[in-house]
NUTI-487989 format. One record per residue (C-alpha): z negated, y negated, x negated; residue in one letter. Coordinates in steps of 0.001 Angstrom, whole numbers, plus 500000, padded with zeros to 6 digits. Example, Ala and Ser with C-alpha at 12.3 -4.5 7.8 and 13.67 -1.06 7.14 Angstrom:
+--------+--------+--------+--------+
:      z :      y :      x : residu :
+--------+--------+--------+--------+
: 492200 : 504500 : 487700 :      A :
: 492860 : 501060 : 486330 :      S :
+--------+--------+--------+--------+
//
This chain:
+--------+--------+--------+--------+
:      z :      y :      x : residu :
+--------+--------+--------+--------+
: 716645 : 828039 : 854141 :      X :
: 717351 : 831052 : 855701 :      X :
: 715419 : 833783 : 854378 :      X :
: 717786 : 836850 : 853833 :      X :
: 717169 : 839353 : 851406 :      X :
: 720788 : 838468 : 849982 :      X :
: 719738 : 834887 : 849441 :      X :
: 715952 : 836507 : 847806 :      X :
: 718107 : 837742 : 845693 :      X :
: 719973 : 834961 : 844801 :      X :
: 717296 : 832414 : 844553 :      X :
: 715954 : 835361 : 841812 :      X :
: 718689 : 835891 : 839408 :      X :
: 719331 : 831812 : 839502 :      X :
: 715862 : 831243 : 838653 :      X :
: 716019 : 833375 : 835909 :      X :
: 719403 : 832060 : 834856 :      X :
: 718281 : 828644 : 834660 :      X :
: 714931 : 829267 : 832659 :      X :
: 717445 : 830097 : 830138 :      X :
: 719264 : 826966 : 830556 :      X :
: 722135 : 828433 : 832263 :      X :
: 723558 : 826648 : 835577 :      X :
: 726000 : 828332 : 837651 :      X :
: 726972 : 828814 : 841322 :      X :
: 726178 : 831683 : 842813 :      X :
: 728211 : 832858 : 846005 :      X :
: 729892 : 835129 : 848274 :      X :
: 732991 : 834739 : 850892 :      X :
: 730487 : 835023 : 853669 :      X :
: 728071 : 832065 : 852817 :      X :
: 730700 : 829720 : 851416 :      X :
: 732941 : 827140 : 853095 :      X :
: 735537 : 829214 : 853666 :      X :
: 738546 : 826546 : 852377 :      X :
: 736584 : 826349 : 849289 :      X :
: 737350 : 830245 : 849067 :      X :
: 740775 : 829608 : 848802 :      X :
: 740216 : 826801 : 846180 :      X :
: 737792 : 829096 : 843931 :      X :
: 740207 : 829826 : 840892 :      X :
: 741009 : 825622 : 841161 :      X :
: 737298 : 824555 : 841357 :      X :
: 735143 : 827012 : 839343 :      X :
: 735046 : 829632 : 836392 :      X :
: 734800 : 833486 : 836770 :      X :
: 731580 : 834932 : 835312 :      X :
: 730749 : 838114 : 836842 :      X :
: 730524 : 839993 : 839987 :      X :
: 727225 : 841374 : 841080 :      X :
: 727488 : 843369 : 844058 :      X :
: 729762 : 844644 : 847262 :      X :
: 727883 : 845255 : 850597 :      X :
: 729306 : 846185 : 854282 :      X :
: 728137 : 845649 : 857290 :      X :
: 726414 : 848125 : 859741 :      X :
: 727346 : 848282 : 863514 :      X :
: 723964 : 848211 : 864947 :      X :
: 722949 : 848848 : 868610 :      X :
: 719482 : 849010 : 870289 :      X :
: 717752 : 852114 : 869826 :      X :
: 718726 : 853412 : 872839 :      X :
: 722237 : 853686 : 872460 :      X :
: 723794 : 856894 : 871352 :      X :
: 725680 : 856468 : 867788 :      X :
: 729303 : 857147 : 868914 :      X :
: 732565 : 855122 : 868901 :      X :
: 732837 : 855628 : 872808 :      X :
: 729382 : 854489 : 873339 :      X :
: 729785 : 851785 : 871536 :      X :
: 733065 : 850566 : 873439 :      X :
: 730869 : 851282 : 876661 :      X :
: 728046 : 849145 : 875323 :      X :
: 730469 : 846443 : 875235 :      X :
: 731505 : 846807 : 878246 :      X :
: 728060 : 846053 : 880238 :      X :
: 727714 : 842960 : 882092 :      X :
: 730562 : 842744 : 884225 :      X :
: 733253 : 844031 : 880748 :      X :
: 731331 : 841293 : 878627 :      X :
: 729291 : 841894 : 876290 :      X :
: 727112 : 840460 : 873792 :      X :
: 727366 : 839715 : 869512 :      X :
: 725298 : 837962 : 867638 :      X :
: 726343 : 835944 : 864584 :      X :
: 723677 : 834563 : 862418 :      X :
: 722628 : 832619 : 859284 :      X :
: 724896 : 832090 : 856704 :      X :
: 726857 : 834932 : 857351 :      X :
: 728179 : 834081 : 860586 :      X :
: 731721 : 833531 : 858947 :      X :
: 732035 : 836299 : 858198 :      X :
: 730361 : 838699 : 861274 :      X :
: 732514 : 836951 : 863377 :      X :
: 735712 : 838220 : 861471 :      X :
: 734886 : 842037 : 861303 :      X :
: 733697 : 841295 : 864916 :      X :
: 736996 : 840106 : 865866 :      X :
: 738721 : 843047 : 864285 :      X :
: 736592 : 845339 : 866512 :      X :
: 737263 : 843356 : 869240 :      X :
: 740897 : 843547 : 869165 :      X :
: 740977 : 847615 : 867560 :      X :
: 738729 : 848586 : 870768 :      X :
: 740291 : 845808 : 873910 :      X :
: 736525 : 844747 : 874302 :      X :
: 735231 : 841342 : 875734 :      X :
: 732145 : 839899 : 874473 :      X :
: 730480 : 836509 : 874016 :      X :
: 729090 : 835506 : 870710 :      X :
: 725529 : 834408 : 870883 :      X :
: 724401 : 831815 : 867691 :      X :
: 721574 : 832841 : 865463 :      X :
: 719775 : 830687 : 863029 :      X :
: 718458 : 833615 : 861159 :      X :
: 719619 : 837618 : 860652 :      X :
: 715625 : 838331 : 861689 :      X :
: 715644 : 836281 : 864925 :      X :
: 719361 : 838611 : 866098 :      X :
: 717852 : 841547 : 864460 :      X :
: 714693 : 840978 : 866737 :      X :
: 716285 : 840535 : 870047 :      X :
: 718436 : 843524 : 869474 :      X :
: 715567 : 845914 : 869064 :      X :
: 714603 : 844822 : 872112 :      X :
: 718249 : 844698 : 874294 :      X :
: 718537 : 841743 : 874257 :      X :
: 722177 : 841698 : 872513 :      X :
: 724615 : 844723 : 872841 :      X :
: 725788 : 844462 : 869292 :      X :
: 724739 : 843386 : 865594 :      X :
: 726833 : 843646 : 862434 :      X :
: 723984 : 843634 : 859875 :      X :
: 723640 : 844080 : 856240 :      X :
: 722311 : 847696 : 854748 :      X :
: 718635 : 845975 : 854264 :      X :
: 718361 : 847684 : 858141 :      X :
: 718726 : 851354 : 857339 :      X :
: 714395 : 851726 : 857855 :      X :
: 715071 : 850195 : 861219 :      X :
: 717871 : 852989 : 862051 :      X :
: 716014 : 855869 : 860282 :      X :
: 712976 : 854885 : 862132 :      X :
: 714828 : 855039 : 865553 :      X :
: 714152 : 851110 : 866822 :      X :
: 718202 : 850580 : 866511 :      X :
: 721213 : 852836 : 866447 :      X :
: 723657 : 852482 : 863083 :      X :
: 727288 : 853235 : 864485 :      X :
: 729585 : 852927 : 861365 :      X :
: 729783 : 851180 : 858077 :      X :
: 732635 : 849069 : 857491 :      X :
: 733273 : 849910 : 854046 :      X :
: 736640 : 852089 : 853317 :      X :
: 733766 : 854631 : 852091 :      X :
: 730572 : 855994 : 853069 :      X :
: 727893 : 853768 : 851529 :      X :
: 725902 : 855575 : 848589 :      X :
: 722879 : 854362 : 850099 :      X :
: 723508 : 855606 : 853613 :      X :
: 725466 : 858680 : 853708 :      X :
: 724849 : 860139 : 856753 :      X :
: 726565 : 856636 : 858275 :      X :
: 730535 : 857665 : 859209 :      X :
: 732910 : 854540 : 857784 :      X :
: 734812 : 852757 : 861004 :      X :
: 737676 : 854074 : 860176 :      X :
: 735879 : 858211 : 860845 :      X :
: 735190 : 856784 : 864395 :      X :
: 739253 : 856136 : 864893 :      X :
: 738983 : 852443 : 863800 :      X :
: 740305 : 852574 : 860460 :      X :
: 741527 : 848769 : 860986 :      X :
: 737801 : 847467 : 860981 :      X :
: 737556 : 847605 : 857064 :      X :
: 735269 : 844653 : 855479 :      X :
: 733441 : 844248 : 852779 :      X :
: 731455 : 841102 : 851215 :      X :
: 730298 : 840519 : 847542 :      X :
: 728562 : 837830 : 845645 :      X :
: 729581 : 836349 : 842088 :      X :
: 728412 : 834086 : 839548 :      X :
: 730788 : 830925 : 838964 :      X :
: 730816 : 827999 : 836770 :      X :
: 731730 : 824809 : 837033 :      X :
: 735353 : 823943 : 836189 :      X :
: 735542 : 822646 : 832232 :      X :
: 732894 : 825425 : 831372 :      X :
: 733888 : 826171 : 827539 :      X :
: 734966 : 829975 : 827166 :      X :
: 731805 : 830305 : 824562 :      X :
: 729446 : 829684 : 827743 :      X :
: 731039 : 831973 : 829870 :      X :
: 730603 : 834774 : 827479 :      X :
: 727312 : 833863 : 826742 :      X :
: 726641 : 833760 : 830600 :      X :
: 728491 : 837578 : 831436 :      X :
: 726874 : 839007 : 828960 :      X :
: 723274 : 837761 : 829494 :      X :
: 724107 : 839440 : 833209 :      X :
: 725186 : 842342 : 832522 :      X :
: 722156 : 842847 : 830109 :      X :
: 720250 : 841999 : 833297 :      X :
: 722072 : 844111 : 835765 :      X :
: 721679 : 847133 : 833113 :      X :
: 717841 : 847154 : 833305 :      X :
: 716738 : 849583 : 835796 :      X :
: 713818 : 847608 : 837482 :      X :
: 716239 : 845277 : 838490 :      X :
: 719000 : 847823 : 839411 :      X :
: 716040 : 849569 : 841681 :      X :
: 714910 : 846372 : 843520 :      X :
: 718714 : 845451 : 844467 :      X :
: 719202 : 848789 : 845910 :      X :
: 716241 : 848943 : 847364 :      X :
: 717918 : 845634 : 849141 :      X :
: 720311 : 847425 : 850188 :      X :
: 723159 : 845889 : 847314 :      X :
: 725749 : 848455 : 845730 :      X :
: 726284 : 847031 : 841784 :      X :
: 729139 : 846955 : 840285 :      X :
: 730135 : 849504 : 837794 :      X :
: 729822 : 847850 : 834141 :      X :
: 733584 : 848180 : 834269 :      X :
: 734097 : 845553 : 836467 :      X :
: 730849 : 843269 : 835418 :      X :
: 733822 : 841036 : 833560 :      X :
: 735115 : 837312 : 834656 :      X :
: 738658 : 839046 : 834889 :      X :
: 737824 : 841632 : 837294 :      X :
: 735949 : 839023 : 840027 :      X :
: 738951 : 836372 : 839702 :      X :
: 741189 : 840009 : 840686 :      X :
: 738733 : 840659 : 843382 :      X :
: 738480 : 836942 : 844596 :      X :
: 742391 : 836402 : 844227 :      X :
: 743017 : 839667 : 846281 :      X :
: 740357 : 838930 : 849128 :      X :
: 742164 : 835450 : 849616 :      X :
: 744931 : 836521 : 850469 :      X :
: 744136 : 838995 : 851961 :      X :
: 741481 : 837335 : 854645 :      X :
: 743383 : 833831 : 854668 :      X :
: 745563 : 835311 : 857261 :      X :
: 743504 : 836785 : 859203 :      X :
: 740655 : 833973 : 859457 :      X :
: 743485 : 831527 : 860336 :      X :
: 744906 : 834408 : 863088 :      X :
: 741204 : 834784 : 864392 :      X :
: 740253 : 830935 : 864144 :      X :
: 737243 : 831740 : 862467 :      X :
: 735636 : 828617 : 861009 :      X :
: 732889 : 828285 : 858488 :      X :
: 729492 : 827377 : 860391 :      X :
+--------+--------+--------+--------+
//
C-alpha cells in the first residue's frame, strides 16, 4: 500500500465508517481507473465530497521560486529534463505535467515512482528537476530543503498563501485540482445514503477532525456542498471536462 497521507486519511474515515456498519467506496479522480471516472454516475451512488487539494510545483532547494527558473530547470540536461510521477497519483501528475509541458515548450522525461516519499526524497537531493506534490510538503518548502513554485489551484491555497497560483506566474492554463468522495454501491436505497451524508458531515463538523485534515494539508468542503448532489455536479463537470484532455495527452491510469 502506498503510504500517503491522502490514503492515512482514507484508511481513517473508512474504518470509522465501517465500525458503524457502513460500506462505501472512497475515491478520487487521481487514484481511480480513470474509465471508471467516466462510468461513476452508472456504477456508484453520490454521498458526499470531502475535500479539494492542488498540487505544488516543487524544485530542489536550490532553485530560485520563479516561472523563468523553473522553465530553465527544465531545460538542464541537454533541453530534457526530469518529472517524477508516483504512487497512485501518477494519473493524474502526469496530466497537470503535460499541461506545463505544452504552456512552457519544455522537454522532460518522466521518471516512475512507487511512492510520493521515494520522488520527494530524490528531489531534495537533485536528483529530479521537478515534483508536482500534494500540500502535505509545505514544512519541506518553509524549511528551505525544496523550492514551492506555484499552486495549481485557480486560487491561492488557504493553507499556503504566500504560494502564487500558476496562472500569477503567466500560466493560467495549468489549472488542476483533485478531490476525494464517498460513493456507494449502485442499488444503495436513498434511506442509506442519507443516513451515510449525514453521519459525515457530523464527522467533518467536529473540529479535531477538521484540524488533523488540515494539518494534512486537505481543504474541506464548505457544509454547503457536503451533499450527494453537489459531488455528482462536481464529478459530472470534471468528466467532461478532463475526458478530453486525458484522451489528447494519452494519459493512462497506472
Amino acid at each position: 500500500m502506498d503510504c500517503t497521507p491522502s490514503t492515512t486519511v482514507r484508511d481513517a474515515v473508512l474504518g470509522l465508517l465501517r465500525s458503524f456498519g457502513i460500506d462505501t467506496i472512497f475515491g478520487n479522480p487521481g487514484s481511480t481507473e480513470l474509465p471508471m471516472f467516466r462510468s461513476f454516475p452508472n456504477d456508484f451512488r453520490y454521498i458526499l465530497g470531502l475535500h479539494e487539494s492542488v498540487a505544488v510545483g516543487m524544485a530542489d532547494g536550490y532553485a530560485q521560486a520563479t516561472r523563468n527558473a523553473a522553465v530553465v530547470n527544465l531545460h538542464s540536461a541537454a533541453g530534457v529534463g526530469s518529472l517524477a510521477s508516483a504512487g497512485t497519483v501518477a494519473a493524474g501528475q502526469r496530466l497537470v505535467s503535460a499541461f506545463f509541458r505544452k504552456e512552457t515548450g519544455t522537454q522532460f522525461t518522466f521518471v516512475p515512482y512507487r511512492g510520493e516519499s521515494a520522488a520527494m526524497q530524490d528531489l531534495i537531493a537533485g536528483q529530479i528537476d521537478l515534483l508536482f506534490y500534494s500540500l502535505d510538503s509545505l514544512p519541506l518548502a518553509r524549511s528551505g530543503s525544496i523550492k514551492a513554485y506555484a499552486v495549481t489551484g485557480d486560487t491561492r491555497s488557504v493553507l499556503a498563501p504566500e504560494i502564487p497560483t500558476m496562472a500569477e506566474m503567466g500560466l493560467p492554463a495549468v489549472s488542476y485540482s483533485t478531490w476525494f468522495g464517498f460513493f456507494a454501491r449502485k442499488g444503495t436505497p436513498q434511506e442509506i445514503i442519507s443516513r451515510l451524508n449525514a453521519a459525515a458531515v457530523e464527522a467533518l463538523a467536529d473540529p479535531a477532525v477538521r484540524s488533523r485534515l488540515i494539518d494534512l494539508g486537505l481543504e474541506i468542503f464548505p457544509r454547503e456542498r457536503q451533499t450527494p448532489e453537489a459531488l455528482g455536479t462536481l464529478q459530472r463537470a470534471d468528466a467532461e471536462k478532463w475526458w478530453p484532455r486525458i484522451k489528447e495527452f494519452g494519459i493512462k491510469a497506472e
